[in-house]
C-alpha positions as a printed Julia matrix, in Angstrom:
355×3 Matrix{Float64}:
   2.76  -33.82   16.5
   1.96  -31.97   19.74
   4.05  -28.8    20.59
   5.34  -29.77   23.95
   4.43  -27.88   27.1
   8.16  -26.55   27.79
   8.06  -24.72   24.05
   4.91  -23.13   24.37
   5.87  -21.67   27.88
   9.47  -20.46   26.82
   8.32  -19.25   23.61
   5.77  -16.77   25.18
   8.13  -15.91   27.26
  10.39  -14.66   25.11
   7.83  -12.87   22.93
   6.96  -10.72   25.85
  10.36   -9.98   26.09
  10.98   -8.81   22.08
   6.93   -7.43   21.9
   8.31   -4.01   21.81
  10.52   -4.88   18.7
   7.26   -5.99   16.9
   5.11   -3.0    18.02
   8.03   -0.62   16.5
   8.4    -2.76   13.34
   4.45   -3.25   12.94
   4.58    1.03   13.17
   6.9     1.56   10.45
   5.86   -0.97    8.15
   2.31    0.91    8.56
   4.17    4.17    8.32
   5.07    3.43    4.53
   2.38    1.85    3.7
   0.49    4.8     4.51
   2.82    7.36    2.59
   4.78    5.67   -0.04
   1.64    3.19   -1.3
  -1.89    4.43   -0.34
  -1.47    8.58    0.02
   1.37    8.5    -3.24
  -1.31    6.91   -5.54
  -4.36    8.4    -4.25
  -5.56    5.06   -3.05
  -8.61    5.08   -0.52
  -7.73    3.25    2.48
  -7.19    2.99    6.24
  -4.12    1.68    7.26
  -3.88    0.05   11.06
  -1.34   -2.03   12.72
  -0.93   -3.83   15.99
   1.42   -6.27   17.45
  -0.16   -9.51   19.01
  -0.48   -9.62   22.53
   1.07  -12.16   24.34
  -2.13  -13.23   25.75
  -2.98  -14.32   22.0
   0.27  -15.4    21.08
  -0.06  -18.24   23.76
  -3.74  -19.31   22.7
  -2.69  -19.75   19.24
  -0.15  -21.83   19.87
  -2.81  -23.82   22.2
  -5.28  -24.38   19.65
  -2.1   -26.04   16.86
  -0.83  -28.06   20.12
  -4.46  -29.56   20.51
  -5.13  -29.65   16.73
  -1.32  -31.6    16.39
  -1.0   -29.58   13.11
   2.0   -28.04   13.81
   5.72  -29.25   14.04
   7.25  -26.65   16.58
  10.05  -28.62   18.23
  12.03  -25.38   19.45
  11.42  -21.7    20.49
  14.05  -20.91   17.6
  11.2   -23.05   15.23
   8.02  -21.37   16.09
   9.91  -18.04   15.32
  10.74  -19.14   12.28
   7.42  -20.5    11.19
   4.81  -17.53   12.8
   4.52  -14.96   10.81
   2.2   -12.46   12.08
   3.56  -11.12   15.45
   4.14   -7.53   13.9
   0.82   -7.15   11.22
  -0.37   -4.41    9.46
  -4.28   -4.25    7.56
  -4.98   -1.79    4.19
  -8.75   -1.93    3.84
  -9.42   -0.39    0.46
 -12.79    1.13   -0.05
 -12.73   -0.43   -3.26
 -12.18   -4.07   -4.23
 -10.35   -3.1    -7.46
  -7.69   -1.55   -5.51
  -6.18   -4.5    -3.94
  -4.11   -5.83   -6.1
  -2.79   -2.28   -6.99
  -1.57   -1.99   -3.16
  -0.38   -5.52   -3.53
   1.94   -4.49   -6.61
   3.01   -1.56   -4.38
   3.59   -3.8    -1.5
   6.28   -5.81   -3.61
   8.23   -2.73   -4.9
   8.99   -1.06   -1.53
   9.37   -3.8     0.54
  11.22   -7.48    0.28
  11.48  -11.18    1.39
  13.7   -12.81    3.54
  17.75  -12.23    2.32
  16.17   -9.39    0.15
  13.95  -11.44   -2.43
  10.82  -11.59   -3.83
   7.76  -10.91   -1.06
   5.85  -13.64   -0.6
   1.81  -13.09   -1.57
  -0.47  -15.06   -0.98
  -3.77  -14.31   -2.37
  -7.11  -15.96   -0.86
 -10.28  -16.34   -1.93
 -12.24  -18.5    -0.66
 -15.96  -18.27   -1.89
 -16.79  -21.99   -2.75
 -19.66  -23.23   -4.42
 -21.71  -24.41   -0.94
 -21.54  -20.4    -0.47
 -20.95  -20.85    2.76
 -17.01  -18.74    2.75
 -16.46  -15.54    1.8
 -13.19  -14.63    3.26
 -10.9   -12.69    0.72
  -7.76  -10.76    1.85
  -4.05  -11.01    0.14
  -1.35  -11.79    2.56
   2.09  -10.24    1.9
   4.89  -11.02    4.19
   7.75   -8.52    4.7
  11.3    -7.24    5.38
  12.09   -4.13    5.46
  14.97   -3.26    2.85
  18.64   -2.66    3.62
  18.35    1.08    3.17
  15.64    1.57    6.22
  17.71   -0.8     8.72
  19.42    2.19    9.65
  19.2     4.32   12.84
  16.47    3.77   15.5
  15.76    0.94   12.59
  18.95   -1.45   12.68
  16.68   -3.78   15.27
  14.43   -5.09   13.21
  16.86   -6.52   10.55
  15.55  -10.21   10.18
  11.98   -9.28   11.36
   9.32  -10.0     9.45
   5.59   -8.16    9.34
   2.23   -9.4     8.0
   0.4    -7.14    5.95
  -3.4    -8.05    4.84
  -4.85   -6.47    2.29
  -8.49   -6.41    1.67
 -11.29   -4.08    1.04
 -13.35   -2.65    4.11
 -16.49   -4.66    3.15
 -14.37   -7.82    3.15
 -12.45   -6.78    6.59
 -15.83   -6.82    8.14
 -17.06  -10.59    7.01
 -13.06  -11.35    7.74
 -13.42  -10.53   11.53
 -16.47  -11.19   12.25
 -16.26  -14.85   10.98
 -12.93  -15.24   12.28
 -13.95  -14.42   16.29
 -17.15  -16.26   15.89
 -15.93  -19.34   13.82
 -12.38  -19.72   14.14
 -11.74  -18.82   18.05
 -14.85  -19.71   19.73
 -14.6   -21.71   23.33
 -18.24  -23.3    22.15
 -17.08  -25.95   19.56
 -18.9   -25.86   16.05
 -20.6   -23.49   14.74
 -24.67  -24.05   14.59
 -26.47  -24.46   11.04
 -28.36  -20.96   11.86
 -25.08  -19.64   12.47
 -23.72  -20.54    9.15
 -26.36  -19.23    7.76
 -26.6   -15.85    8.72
 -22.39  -15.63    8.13
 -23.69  -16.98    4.47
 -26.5   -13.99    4.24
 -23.62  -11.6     5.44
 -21.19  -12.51    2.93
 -23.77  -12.16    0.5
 -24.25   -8.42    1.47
 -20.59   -7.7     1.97
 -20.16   -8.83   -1.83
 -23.09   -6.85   -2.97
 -21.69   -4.01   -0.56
 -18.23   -3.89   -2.64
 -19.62   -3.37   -6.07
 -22.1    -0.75   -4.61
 -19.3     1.62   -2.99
 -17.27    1.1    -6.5
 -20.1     2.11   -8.57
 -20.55    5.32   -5.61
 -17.0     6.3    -6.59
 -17.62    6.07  -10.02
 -20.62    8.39   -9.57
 -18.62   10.93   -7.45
 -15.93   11.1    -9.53
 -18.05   11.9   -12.7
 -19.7    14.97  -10.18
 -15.87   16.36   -9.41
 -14.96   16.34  -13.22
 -17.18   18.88  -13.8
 -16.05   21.2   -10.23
 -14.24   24.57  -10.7
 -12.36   26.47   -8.78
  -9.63   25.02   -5.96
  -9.18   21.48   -6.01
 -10.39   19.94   -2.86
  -8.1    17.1    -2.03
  -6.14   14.82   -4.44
  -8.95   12.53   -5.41
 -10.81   16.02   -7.09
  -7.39   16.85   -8.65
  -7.33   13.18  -10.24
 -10.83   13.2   -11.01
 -10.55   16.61  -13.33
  -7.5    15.59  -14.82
  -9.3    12.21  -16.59
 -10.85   14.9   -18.9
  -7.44   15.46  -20.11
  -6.18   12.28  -19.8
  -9.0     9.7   -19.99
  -6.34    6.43  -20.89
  -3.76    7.34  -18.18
  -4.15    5.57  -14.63
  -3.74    9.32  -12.69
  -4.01    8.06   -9.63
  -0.68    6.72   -9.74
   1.92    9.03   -8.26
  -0.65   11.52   -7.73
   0.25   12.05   -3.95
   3.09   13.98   -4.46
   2.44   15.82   -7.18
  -0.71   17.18   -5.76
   1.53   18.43   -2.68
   3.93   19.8    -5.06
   1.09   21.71   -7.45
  -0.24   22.86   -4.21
   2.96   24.4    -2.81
   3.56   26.12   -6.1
   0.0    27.43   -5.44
  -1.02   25.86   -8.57
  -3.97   25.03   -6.64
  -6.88   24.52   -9.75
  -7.64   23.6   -13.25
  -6.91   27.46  -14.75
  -3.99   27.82  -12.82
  -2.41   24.73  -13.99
  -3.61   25.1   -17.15
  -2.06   28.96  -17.21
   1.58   27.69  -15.77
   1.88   24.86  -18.51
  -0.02   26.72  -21.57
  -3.61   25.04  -22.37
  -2.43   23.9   -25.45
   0.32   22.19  -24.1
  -1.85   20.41  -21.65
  -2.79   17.32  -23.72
  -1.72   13.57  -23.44
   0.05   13.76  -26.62
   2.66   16.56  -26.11
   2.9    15.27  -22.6
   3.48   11.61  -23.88
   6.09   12.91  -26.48
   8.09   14.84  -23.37
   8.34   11.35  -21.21
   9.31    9.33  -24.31
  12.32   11.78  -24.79
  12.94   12.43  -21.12
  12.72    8.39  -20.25
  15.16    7.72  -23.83
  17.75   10.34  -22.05
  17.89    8.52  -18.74
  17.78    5.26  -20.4
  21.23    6.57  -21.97
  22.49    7.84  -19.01
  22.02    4.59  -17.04
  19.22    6.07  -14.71
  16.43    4.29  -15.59
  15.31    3.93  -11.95
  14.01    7.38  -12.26
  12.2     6.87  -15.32
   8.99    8.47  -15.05
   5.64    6.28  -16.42
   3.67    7.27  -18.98
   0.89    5.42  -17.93
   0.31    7.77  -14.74
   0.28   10.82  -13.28
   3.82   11.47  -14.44
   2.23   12.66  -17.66
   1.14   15.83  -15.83
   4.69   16.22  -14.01
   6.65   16.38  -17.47
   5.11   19.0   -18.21
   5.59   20.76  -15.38
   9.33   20.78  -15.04
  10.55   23.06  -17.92
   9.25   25.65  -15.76
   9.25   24.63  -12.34
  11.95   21.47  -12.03
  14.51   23.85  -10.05
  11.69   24.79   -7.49
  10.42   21.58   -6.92
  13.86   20.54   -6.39
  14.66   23.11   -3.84
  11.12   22.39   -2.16
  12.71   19.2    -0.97
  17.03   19.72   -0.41
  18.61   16.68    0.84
  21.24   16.27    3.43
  22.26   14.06    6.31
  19.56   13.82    8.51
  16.73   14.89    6.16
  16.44   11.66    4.45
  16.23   10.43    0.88
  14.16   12.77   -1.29
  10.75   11.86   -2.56
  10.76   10.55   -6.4
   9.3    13.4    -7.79
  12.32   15.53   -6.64
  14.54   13.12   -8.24
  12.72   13.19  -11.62
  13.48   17.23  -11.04
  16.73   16.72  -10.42
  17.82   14.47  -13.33
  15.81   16.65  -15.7
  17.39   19.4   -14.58
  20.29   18.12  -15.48
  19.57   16.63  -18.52
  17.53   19.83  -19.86
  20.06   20.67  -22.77
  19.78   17.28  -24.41
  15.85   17.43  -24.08
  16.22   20.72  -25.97
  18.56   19.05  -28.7
């Protein structure tokens, strides 16, 4: 049915009035995306984030009134059902690292009254060729702990967050302001056409920047010297660990090797012992260290032995005290990163390891 006149009018209305509560939501959202998802696992990405203006907010709502496909009987209603005022985009260089942000997406953030987030993954090549959107949708809330502070508005708000790789944001916004908001009607056949030859090349574009990556990272395995950034730490380390996934968690640890000026290969490999540096001492470590806190009841800090992690546990018989001083907590400072509270429970824990 049609969205009456009177809704559409008081509902942009009162978005102008609460934009500013989206823009701030939209920034934090984007905030941990970019540090606690894409920079902690050594994910390549660009994270943006805008609010929708009202100016768009209105057309929308337009084009379901004149399309009747839409039930929005009240303001309160269309609040309820739009989801994307606040939205945030991860564009992943690489298509294999969607649904790795995805995963991420679900553990740091949650649904409405704290569940599940919703994701909605879409993929729409068909066989007539003639679609090639792809992007996951997750819709969020932030959790209790952040609705603190400068925070507590935004209890009850929920942001968009698209994931998709760069190659597939391109085809995603350029079909979407030629095909989907157009003042023109239909699209023309030679229209559809090219947007078919594009998709075409955006696919073909996506496996060629993996296989680049691959390439590079093969070149940086064999670098000496400083590391350069975290994705040359990662990519020397798969000598060493060639089954673990080390991008995982490598964010902070490559800050943390880098303020204990264990900035390359020999240095780290001089601080832990070269013989020690192998998956299967380092695997033995996290099985006992993980069996402790499973004891203890603080499995939430249970480092994975699939990741990164494998290179941590063997870092903190010597330097678990420093790392944990590198990062004190305290009101106002905020809750310490997870590697410092790996530190701290070994720390703790060190006399039973050595039992």
């Amino acid at each position: 049915m049609p969205i009456p006149g009177n809704v559409i009018s008081e509902a942009v209305l009162r978005y102008g009035r609460e934009r500013d509560r989206y823009l701030e939501l939209a920034a934090r959202v984007a905030d941990i995306c970019r540090r606690d998802i894409v920079e902690a696992n050594a994910i390549r990405a660009q994270v943006t984030v805008r609010a929708k203006s009202a100016k768009s907010f209105e057309s929308k709502l337009r084009r379901f009134a004149k399309r009747q496909d839409k039930d929005f009987p009240t303001v309160d209603v269309v609040f309820e059902q739009i989801g994307d005022f606040a939205g945030v985009r991860i564009a992943t260089w690489r298509p294999e690292d969607e649904a790795r942000v995805a995963d991420e997406i679900q553990k740091r953030f949650c649904g409405p009254g704290g569940r599940e987030v919703s994701v909605d993954k879409k993929d729409r090549l068909n066989v007539n060729g003639d679609s090639f959107y792809r992007a996951t949708h997750c819709q969020v809330f932030l959790p209790e702990d952040e609705l603190v502070g400068a925070y507590e508005n935004l209890k009850g708000a929920s942001c968009e967050i698209q994931v998709c790789s760069m190659m597939a944001h391109l085809w995603n916004e350029i079909e979407h302001d030629i095909g989907y908001k157009p003042g023109g009607g239909d699209l023309q056949p030679n229209e559809k056409g090219l947007l078919e030859a594009l998709g075409h090349l955006i696919r073909s574009g996506d496996a060629i920047i993996t296989r680049l990556l691959e390439a590079n990272e093969v070149r940086l395995e064999e670098q000496t010297g400083d590391f350069d950034d975290v994705y040359d730490f990662v990519a020397r380390l798969r000598k060493v660990f060639p089954d673990a996934d080390l991008s995982l968690h490598a964010g902070q640890l490559f800050e943390e090797i880098q303020a204990l000026g264990l900035t390359s290969m020999e240095k780290l490999k001089e601080a832990i012992g070269e013989s020690n540096l192998n998956p299967g001492r380092a695997k033995q470590k996290l099985f006992q260290f993980n069996q402790i806190l499973r004891n203890k009841g603080h499995e939430d800090y249970s480092p994975n032995e699939d990741s990164s992690d494998l290179v941590l546990v063997l870092l903190l018989e010597k330097f678990a005290q420093k790392i944990e001083e590198n990062h004190q907590a305290g009101r106002g400072v905020g809750r310490p990163p997870r590697i410092a509270s790996i530190a701290k429970r070994f720390r703790q824990y060190r006399a039973d390891l050595r039992g």
